[in-house]
C-alpha positions in Angstrom: 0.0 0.0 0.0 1.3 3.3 -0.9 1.2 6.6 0.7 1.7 9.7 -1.1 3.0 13.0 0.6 0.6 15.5 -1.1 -2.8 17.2 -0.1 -5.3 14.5 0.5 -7.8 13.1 2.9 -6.0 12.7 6.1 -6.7 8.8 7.6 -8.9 9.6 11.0 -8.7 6.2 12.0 -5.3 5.7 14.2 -2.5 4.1 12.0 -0.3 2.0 14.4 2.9 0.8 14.4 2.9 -3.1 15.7 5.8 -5.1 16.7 5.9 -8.8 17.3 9.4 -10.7 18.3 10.1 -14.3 17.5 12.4 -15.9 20.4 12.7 -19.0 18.2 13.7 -17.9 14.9 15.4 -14.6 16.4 12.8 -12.4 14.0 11.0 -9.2 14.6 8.1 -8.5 12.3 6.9 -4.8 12.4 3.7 -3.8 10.5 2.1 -0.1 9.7 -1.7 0.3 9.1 -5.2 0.8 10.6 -5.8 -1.7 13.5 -8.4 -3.7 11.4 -6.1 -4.4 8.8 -3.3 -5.5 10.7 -5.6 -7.7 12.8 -6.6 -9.3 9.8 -2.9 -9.3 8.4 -2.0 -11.6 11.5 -4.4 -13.9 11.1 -3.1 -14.5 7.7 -5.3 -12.3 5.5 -2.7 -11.5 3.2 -4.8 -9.4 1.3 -5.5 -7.4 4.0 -3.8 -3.8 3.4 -1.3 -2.3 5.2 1.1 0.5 4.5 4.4 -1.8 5.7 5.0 -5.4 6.8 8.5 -6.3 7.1 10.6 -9.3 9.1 13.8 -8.8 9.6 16.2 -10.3 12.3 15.9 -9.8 15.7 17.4 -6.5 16.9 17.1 -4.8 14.1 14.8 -2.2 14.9 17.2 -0.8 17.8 20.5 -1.3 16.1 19.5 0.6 13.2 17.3 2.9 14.7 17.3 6.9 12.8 19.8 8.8 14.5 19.4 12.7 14.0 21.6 14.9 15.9 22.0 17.7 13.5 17.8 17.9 13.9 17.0 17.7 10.3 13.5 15.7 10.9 12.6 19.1 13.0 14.4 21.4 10.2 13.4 20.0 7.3 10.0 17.9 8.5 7.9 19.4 10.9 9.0 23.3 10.5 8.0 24.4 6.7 4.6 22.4 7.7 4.3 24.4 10.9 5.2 28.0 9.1 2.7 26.1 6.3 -0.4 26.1 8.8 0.8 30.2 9.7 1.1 30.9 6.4 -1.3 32.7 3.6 -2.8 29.8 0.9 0.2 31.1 -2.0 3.3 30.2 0.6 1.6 26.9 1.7 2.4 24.5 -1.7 6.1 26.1 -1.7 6.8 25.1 2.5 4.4 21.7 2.1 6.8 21.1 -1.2 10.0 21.2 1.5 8.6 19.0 3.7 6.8 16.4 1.7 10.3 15.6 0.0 12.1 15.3 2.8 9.2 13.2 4.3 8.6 10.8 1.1 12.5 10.3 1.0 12.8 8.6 4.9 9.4 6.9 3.7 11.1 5.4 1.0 14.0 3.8 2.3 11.7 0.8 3.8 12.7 1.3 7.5 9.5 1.0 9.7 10.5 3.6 11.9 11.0 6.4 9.3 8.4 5.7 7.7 6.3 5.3 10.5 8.0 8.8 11.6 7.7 10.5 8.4 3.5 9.1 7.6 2.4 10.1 11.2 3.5 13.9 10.2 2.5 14.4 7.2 -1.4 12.7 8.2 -1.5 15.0 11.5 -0.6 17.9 9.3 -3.4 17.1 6.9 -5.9 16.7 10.0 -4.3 20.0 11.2 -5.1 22.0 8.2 -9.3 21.5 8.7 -9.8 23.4 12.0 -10.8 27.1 10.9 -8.3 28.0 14.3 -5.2 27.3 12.8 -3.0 29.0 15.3 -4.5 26.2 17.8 -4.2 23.3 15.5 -0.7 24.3 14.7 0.0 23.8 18.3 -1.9 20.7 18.6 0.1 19.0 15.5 4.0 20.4 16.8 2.7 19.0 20.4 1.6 15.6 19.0 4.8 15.0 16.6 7.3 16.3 18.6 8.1 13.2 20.7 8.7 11.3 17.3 11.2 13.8 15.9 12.9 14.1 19.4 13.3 10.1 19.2 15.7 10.6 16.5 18.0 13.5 18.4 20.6 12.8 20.8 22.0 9.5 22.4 20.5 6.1 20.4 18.1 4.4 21.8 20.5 1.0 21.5 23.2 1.1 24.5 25.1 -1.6 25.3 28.2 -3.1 27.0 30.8 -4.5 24.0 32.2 -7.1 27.1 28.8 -8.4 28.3 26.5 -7.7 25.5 23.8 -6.7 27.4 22.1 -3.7 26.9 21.7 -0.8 29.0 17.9 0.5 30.4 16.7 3.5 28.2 15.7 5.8 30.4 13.3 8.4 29.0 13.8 11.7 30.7 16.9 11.7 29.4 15.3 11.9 25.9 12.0 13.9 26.9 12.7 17.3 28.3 10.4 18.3 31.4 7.5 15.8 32.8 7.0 12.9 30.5 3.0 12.5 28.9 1.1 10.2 30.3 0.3 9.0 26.6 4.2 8.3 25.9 4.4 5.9 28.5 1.6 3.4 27.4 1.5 0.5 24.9 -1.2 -2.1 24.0 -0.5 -5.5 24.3 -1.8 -7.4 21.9 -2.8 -11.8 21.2 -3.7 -11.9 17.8 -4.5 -15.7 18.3 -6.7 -18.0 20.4 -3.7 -19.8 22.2 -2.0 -16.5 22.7 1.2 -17.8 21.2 1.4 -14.6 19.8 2.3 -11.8 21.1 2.5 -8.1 19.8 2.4 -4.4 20.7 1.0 -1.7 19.8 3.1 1.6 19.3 0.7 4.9 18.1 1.5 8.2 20.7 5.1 7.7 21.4 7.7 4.8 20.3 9.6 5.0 23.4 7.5 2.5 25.3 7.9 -0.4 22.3 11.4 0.8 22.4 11.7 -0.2 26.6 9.5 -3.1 26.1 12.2 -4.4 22.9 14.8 -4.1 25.5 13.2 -5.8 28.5 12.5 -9.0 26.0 15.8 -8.9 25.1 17.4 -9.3 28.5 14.9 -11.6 30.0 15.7 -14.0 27.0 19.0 -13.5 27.6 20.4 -12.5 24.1 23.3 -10.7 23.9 24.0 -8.1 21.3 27.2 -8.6 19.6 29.8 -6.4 16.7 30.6 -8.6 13.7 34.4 -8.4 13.3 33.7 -8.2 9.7 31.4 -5.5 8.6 31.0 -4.1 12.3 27.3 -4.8 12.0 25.4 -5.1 15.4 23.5 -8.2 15.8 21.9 -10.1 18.5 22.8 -13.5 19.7 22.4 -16.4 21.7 26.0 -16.4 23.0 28.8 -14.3 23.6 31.6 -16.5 21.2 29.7 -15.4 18.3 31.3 -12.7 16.8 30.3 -12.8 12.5 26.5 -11.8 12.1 25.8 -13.6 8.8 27.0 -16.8 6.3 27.9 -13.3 3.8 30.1 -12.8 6.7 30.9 -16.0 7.4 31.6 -16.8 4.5 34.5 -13.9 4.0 35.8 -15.1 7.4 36.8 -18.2 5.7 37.9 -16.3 2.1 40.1 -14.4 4.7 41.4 -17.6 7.0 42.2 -19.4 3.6 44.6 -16.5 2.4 46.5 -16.4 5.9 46.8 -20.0 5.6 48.0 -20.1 2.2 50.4 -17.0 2.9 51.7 -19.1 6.3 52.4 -22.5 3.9 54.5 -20.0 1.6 56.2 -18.4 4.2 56.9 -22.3 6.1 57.8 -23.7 2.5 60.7 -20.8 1.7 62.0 -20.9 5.3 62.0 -24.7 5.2 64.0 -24.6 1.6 66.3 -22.1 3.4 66.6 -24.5 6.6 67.4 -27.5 4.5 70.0 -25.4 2.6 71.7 -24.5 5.5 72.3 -28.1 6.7 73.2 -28.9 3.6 76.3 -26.5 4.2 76.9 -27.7 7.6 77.0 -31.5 6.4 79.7 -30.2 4.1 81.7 -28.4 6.6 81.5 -30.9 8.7 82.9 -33.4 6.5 85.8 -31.5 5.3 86.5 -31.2 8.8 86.5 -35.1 9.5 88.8 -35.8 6.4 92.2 -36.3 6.8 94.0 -33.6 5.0 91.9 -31.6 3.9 93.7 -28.1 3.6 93.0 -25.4 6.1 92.8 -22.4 4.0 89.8 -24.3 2.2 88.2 -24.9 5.6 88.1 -21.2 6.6 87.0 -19.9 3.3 84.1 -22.7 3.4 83.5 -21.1 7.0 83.5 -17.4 6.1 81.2 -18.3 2.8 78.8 -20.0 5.4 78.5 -16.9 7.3 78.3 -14.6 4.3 75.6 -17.2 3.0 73.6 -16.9 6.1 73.4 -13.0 6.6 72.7 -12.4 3.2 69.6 -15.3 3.2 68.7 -13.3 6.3 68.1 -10.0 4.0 66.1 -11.9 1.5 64.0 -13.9 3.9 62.6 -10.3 5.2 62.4 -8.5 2.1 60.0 -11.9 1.1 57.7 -11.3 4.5 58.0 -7.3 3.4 56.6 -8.4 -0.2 59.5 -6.6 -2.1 60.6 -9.9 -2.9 58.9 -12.9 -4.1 59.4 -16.7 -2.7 60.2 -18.2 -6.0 63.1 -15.4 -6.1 64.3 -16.5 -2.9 63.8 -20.1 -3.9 66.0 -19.7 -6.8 68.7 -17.7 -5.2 69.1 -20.6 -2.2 69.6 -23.4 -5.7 72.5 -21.3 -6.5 74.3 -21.2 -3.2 74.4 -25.0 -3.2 76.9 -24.5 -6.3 79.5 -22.5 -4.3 80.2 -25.0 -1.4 80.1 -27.6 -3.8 82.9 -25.5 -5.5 84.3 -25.1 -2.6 84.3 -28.5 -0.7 85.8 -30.3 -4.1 85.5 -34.0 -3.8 85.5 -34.4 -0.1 
């Protein structure tokens, strides 16, 4: 179902904003409509209409709830439409113009609470504009939509400790300003079905109480929200040694393991080449030492090359970990080291 952020008539029926969570298959299912129509949309009616029905997984709504500090929902949303409501009718399309873009924009990116946000303005507006007192009206509206734009400013809703994964209470006074309304601290509980398996709330003067009632869930089922060490996402969990949120994730975890392991067997296999080399130049050595005769200047030059041999395959072993040098070219240069003690020992 769409909605359209132009001059038309306003709904007068309440449009909600419902929430149900799903322990078992760690889902949250948020719908937007009249009350009817989301009943019936529960009870499988999937004809029934509604402005939104999404599921998503569980925590989503909090970890990616709208985050306005700069106050661009009050600037851009709620403002022109106030001055709109004070204005004569030629200055009205111009100021409802501002406001309906920035509106249908949040509305389009599929997030339930923008577009929650961003419908519940732009209806109270269009019920505002019918009462021949505007100046009261206009009060009425800015009173009613305030708490949704000040959701959005300030601290996130979402707080919680990286060690423990447990989230923090949301306390709302230090969101609301002043004594809280009475209307902003209730929420319907709903049972959709006969054997109350079900159960949802109901969000329509304030969000804040679905917000402390997502929370609460959360800790008494004892999830723990959690940072993927991939993408930095934050998910929810049933234990703290998860730490990658999806198999996209996953799955890049494993891309990534594979390329340390492959760059460790290149690294082993070049140090192993040089290792075996070097033995190689010590059975030698130590040969010429056990055979009778074997001239002394010979000896010591074997020796001095052996050092020389080392503290240059030193060099090359950390220009190979620095990648300014490749293994095979290290690989190579060790095959021709093996020619100069073999020069050098003679037939032993």
């Amino acid at each position: 179902m769409e909605f359209e952020f132009v001059r038309h008539e306003p709904f007068y029926d309440r449009i909600l904003l419902v929430l149900t969570l799903d322990r078992q298959k760690m889902k949250e299912r948020i719908l937007i409509g009249e009350e009817l129509q989301i009943r019936f949309r529960l009870q499988g009616y999937e004809d029934a209409e509604v402005l939104c029905d999404v599921t998503r997984p569980l925590g989503t709504m909090l970890s990616a709830f709208e985050h306005d500090p700069d106050g661009e929902w009050n600037r851009f949303g709620l403002t022109p439409l106030r001055e709109a409501l004070h204005s004569n009718r030629w200055k009205q399309p111009g100021l409802e113009q501002i406001s309906g873009d920035f509106l249908a924009k949040k509305y389009l990116t599929g997030d339930p609470v923008r577009m929650y946000a961003a419908l519940r303005i732009w209806n109270e507006y269009l019920k505002a504009r019918e009462p021949r007192d505007r100046e009261a009206a206009c009060e009425r509206f800015i009173g009613k939509m305030n708490g949704f734009t000040a959701l959005f400013m300030g601290t996130p809703p979402l707080d919680f400790d990286e060690d423990t994964g447990k989230s923090k209470r949301l306390n709302i006074t230090m969101h609301i300003y002043g004594s809280v309304p009475q209307e902003d601290t209730c929420l319907e509980l709903w049972y959709p079905d006969s054997k109350r398996k079900m159960e949802c709330v109901a969000a329509y003067s304030s969000l804040y109480p679905l917000i402390i009632y997502y929370l609460n869930r959360l800790n008494d089922w004892g999830l723990y929200f959690r940072k993927c060490k991939i993408c930095g996402k934050v998910f929810l969990a049933k234990s703290q040694r998860y730490e990658l949120c999806s198999d996209k994730c996953r799955k890049k975890q494993s891309l990534q393991n594979k390329r340390e392991f492959d760059e460790r067997a290149r690294e082993n296999n070049y140090d192993l080449l040089y290792k075996n080399e070097c033995q190689n130049w010590r059975n030698k050595i130590n040969k010429a030492k056990k055979t009778p005769g074997f001239p002394a200047d010979r000896l010591e030059e074997m020796l001095v090359a052996f050092e020389s041999f080392k503290k240059e395959a030193l060099q090359r072993k950390q220009a190979v970990k620095k990648k300014t040098a490749s293994p095979k070219e290290f690989s190579d240069w060790l095959l021709r080291q093996s020619n100069i003690i073999v020069e050098l020992g003679g037939r032993i």
